[in-house]
C-alpha positions in Angstrom: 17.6 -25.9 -143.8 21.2 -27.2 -142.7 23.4 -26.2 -140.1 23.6 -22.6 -138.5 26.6 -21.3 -138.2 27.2 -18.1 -135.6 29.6 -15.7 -137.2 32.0 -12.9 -135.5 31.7 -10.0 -137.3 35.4 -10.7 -138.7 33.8 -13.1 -140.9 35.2 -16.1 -138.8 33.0 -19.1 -138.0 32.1 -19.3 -134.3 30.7 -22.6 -133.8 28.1 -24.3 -136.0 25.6 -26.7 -134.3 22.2 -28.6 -134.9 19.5 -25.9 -135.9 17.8 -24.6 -133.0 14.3 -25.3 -134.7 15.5 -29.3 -134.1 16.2 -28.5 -130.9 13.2 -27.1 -129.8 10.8 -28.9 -131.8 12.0 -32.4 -130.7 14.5 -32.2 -127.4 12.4 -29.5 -125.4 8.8 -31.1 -126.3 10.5 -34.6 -125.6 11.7 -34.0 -122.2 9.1 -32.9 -120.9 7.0 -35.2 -122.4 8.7 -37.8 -120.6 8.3 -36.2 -117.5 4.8 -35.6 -118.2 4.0 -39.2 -118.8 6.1 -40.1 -115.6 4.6 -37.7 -113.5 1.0 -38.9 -114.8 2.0 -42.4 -113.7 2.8 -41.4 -110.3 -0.3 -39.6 -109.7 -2.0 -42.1 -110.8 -1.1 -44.2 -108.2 -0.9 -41.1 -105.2 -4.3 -39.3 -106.1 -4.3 -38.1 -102.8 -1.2 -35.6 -103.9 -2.9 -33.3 -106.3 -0.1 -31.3 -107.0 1.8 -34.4 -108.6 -1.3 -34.5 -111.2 -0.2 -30.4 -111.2 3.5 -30.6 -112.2 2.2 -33.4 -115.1 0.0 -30.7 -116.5 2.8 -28.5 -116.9 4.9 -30.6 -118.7 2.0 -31.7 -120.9 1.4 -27.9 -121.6 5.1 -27.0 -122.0 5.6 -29.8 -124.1 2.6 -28.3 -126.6 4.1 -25.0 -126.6 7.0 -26.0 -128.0 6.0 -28.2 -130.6 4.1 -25.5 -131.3 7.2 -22.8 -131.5 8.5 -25.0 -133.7 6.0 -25.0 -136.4 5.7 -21.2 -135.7 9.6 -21.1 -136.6 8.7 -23.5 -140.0 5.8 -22.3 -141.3 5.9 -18.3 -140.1 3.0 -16.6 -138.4 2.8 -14.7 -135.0 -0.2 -16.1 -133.9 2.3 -19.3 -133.4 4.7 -17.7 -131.9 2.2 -15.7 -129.3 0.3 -18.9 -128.5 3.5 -21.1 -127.9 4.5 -18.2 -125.7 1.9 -18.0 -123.8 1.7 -21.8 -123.2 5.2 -21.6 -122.0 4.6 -19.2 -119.5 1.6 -21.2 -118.4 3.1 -23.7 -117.9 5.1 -22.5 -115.4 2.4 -20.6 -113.7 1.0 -24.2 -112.8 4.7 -25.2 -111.5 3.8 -22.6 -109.1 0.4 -23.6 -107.9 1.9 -26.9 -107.9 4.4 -25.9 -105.2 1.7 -24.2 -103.5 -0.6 -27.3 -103.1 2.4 -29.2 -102.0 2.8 -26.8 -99.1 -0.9 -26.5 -98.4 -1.3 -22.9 -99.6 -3.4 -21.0 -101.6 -1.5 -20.3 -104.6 -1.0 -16.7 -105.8 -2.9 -16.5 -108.6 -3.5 -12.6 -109.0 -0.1 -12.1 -109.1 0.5 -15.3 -111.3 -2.2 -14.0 -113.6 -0.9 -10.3 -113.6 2.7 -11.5 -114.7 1.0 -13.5 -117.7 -1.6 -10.8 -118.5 1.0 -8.0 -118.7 3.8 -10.2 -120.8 0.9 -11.2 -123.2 -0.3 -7.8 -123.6 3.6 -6.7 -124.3 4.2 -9.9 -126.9 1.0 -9.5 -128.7 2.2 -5.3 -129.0 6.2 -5.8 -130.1 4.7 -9.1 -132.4 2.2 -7.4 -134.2 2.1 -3.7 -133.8 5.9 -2.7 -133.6 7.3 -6.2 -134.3 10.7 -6.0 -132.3 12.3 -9.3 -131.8 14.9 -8.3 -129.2 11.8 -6.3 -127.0 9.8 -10.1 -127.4 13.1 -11.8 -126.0 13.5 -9.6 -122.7 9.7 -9.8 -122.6 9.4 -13.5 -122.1 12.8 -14.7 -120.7 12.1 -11.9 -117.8 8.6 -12.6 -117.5 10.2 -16.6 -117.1 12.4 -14.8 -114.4 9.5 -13.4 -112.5 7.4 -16.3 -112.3 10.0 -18.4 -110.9 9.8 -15.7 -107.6 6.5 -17.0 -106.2 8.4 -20.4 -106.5 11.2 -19.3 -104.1 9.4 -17.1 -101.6 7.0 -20.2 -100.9 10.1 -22.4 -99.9 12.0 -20.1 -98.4 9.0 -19.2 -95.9 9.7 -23.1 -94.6 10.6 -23.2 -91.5 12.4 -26.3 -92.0 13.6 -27.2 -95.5 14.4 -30.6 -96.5 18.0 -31.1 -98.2 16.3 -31.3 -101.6 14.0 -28.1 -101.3 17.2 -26.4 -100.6 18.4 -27.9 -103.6 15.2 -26.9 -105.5 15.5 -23.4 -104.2 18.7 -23.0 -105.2 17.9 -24.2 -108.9 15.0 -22.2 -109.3 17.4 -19.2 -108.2 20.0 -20.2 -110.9 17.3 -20.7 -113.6 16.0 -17.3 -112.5 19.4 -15.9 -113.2 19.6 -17.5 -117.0 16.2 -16.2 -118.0 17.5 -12.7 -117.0 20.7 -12.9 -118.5 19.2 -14.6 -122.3 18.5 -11.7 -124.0 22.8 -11.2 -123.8 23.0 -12.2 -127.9 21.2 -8.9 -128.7 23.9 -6.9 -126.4 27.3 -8.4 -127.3 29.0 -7.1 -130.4 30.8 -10.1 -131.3 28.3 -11.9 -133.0 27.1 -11.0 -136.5 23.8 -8.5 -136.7 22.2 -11.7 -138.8 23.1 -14.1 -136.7 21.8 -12.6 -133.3 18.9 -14.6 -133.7 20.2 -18.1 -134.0 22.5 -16.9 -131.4 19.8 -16.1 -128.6 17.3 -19.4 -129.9 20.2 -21.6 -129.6 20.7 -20.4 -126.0 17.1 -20.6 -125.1 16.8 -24.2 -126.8 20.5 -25.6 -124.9 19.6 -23.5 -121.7 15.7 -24.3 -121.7 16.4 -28.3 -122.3 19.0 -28.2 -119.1 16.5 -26.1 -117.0 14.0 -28.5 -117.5 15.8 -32.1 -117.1 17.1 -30.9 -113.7 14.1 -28.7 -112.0 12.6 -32.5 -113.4 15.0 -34.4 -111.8 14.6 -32.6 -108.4 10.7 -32.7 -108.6 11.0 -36.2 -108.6 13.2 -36.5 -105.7 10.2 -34.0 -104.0 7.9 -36.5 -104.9 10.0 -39.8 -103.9 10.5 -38.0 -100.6 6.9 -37.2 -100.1 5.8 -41.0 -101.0 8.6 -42.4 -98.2 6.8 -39.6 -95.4 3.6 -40.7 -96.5 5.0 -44.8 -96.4 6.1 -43.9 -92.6 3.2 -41.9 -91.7 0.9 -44.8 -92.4 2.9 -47.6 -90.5 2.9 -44.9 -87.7 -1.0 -44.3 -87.5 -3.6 -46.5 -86.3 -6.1 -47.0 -88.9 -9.4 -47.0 -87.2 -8.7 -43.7 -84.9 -6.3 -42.0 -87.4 -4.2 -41.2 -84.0 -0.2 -42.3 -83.9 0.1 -46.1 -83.2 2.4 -47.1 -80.4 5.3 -47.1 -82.1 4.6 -43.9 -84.0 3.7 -42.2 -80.5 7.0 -42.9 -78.8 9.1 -42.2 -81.7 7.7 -38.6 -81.6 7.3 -38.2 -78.3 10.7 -39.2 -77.5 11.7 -36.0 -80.3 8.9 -33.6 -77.6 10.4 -34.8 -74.7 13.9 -34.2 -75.6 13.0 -30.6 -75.9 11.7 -29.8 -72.4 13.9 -27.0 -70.6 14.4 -26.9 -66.8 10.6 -25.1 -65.4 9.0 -26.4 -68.6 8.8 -29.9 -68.3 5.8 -31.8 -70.4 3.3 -33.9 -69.2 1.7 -37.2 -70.1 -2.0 -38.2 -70.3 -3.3 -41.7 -70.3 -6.8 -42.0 -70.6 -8.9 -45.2 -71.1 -12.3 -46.2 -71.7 -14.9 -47.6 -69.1 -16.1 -51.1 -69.0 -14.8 -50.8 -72.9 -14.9 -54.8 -73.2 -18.6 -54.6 -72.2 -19.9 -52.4 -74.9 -18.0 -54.9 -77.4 -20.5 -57.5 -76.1 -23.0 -56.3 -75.7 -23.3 -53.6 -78.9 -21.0 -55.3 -81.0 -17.3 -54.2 -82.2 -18.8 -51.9 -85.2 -20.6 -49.7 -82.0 -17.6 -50.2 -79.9 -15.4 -48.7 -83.1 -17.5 -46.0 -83.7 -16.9 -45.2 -79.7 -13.2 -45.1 -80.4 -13.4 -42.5 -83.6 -15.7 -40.7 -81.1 -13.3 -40.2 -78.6 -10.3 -39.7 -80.9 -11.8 -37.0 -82.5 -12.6 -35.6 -79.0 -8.9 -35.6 -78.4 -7.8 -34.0 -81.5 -9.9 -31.1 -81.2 -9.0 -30.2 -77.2 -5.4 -30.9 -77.9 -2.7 -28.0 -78.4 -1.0 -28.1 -81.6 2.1 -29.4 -81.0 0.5 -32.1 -78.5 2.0 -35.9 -79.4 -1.3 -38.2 -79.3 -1.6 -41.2 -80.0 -3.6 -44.7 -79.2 -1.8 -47.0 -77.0 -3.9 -50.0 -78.0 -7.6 -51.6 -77.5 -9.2 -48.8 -75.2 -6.3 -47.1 -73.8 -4.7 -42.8 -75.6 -2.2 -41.1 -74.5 -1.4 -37.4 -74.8 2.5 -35.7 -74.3 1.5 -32.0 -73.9 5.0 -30.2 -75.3 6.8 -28.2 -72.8 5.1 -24.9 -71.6 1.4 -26.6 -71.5 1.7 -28.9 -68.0 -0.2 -26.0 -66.7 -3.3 -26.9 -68.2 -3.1 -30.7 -67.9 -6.1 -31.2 -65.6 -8.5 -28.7 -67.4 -7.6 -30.4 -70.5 -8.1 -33.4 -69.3 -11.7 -32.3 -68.1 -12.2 -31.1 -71.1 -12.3 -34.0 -73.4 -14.0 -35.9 -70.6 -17.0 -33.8 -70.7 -16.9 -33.4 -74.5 -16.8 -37.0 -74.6 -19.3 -37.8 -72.3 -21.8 -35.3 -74.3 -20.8 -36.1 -77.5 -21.3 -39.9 -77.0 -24.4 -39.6 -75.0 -27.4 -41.8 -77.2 -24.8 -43.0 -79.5 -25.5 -46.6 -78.2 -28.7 -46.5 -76.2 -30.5 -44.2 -74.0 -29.4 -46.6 -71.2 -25.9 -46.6 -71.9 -23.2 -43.1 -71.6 -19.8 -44.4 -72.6 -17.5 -42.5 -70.2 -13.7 -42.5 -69.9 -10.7 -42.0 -67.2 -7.6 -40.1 -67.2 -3.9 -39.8 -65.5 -1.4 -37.3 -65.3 1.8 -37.5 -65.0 4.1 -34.3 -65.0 8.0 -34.7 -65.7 9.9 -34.2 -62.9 13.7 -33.8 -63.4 15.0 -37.5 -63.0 12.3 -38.5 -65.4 13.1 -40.4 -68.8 9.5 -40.5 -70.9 9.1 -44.6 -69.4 9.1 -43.4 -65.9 6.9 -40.2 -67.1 4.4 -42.8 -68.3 4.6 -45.3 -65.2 3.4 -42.4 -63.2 0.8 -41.9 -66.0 -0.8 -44.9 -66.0 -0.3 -44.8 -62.1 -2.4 -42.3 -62.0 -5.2 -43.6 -64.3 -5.2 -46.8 -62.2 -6.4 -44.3 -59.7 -8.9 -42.7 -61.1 -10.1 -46.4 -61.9 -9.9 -47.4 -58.9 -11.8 -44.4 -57.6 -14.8 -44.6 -59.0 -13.7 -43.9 -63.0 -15.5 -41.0 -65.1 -12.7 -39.0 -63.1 -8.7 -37.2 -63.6 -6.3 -37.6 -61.2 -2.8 -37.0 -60.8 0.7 -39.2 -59.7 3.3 -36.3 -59.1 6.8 -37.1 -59.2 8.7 -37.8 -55.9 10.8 -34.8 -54.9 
């Protein structure tokens, strides 16, 4: 086969370069092969993270269609060249979805599908009907373009973008830009009329290998920074509720508290359960830990959103209602005391209706969160004191 040279029309040798067939057939399939491999590896070990088992399967796919291109370029035939195609563009459909199971959406597949659909439709008619190799480029390197929208539009709706989806954004944007701009070789009239195709393949195999090492790169860093939240979030919950440990509490209530403005102050509730020590003993700790989910799961469905909770310890949650919600302190309170009180009625015996008590503490304005939960547990030590199964309140000194 030998080396390609790109000619000016002068005659005069522009560069000459490893055939683009070698390119693609080996570097392109190899790379993301590697990835695919690495990213299999990976999920392997995070099952939980779907979309990591997602980005694999588009490097496996990508990787097939262009082993496959590169026979089609070897042996001839469109029905290569339209299946590689469409294997490529797959693949990147499933970079999408990918994204979107990261972020917890529903990915877009009509529009996904009608991009595909259409660029097929348009391949399969300039490859076989009115066979027009510079229509097939603008076809696929735009349809590329367009699929790598979806991509964008889901991180820039992020409220808050970590450092590296900013990066990601920003390479998905520049590698939106190059697909747009590959079909150039069939435009310029520098290069020789029978060397416009080497011209544009060797741009798509040099530009296609970059595209894919770094968007690869960065996916990784995704995926590193994922596994460190995921690390943190587990040495922050406690395992038997599936509520913030102590340390994870404070940590992000500290961030909730910081944020109150003067009239919007939050508001702590403590809450234990009664005579907790005597259903260990006398129903056994695997009773006494079903009590706990009970009442956890109580709490996480009365809470506002952006409530911190969290388990203190043993027997004894606490709740930091974000500024704007101290209003409804007490009736949430009474809230999950009632739904607890239902909900764990005949759970251990028809004799026996775990109950729980509750203090509130609203910040006042000399309040750091410590003093905001003295007051708290103040005011639970009240409501124990008074009979329990109750709320009461400790309100800051004026």
């Amino acid at each position: 086969m030998g080396l390609p040279l790109i000619r000016l029309r002068d005659g005069s040798r522009l560069i000459s370069v490893i055939g683009y067939e070698t390119v693609i057939g080996l570097l392109n399939p190899a790379i993301s092969a590697i990835y695919c491999i690495s990213l299999f590896v990976f999920w392997r070990q995070k099952r939980d993270l779907t979309y990591i088992g997602i980005f694999s399967l588009s490097n496996a796919i990508r990787s097939l269609g262009y082993g496959i291109l590169y026979f089609a370029f070897v042996l001839g035939g469109p029905v290569l060249r339209i299946g590689a195609n469409a294997l490529v563009l797959l693949s990147m459909m499933l970079l999408s979805v990918a994204l979107s199971r990261r972020y917890g959406q529903r990915p877009r597949y009509g529009v996904l599908a009608a991009i595909g659909i259409v660029a097929l439709a348009a391949l399969c008619f300039y490859q076989l009907v009115e066979p027009s190799l510079l229509a097939r480029a603008v076809i696929i390197c735009w349809a590329q373009a367009a699929l790598c929208l979806p991509l964008m539009v889901d991180i820039a709706k992020r409220p808050h973008r970590a450092p590296v989806e900013q990066l990601f954004f920003w390479l998905l944007g520049l590698s939106c830009l190059v697909f747009f701009l590959r079909p150039i070789p069939f435009l310029t009239p520098l290069i020789a009329a029978d060397q416009i195709e080497t011209g544009f393949w060797l741009i798509v195999s040099i530009t296609d290998a970059l595209i894919c090492a770094t968007l690869g790169v960065v996916i990784f860093a995704i995926i590193a920074a994922d596994v460190m939240d995921d690390i943190n979030a587990e040495a922050q919950t406690d395992a038997l509720s599936g509520l913030l440990n102590r340390r994870g509490f404070y940590l992000r209530a500290q961030s909730v508290f910081a944020r109150q403005t003067v009239g919007m102050p939050v508001a702590a509730v403590l809450s234990d359960l009664d005579h907790f020590k005597s259903i260990n003993d006398r129903f056994g700790h695997g009773n006494g830990d079903r009590i706990i989910q009970i009442f956890s799961e109580v709490l996480k469905e009365n809470a506002p959103d952006e409530a911190v909770i969290g388990r203190q310890g043993g027997e004894e949650f606490v709740v930091l209602l974000p500024s704007g919600q101290t209003g409804t302190a007490h009736r949430f309170a009474e809230a999950v005391r009632l739904a607890f009180k239902e909900r764990a009625l005949n759970v251990l015996s028809s004799e026996h209706s775990p109950t729980a008590s509750f203090g509130i503490a609203i910040a006042g304005e000399s309040d750091d969160l410590s003093g905001l939960m003295n007051r708290a547990d103040r005011a639970l030590y009240k409501a124990k004191n008074e009979g329990r199964d109750c709320v009461r309140e400790v309100r800051a000194v004026a």
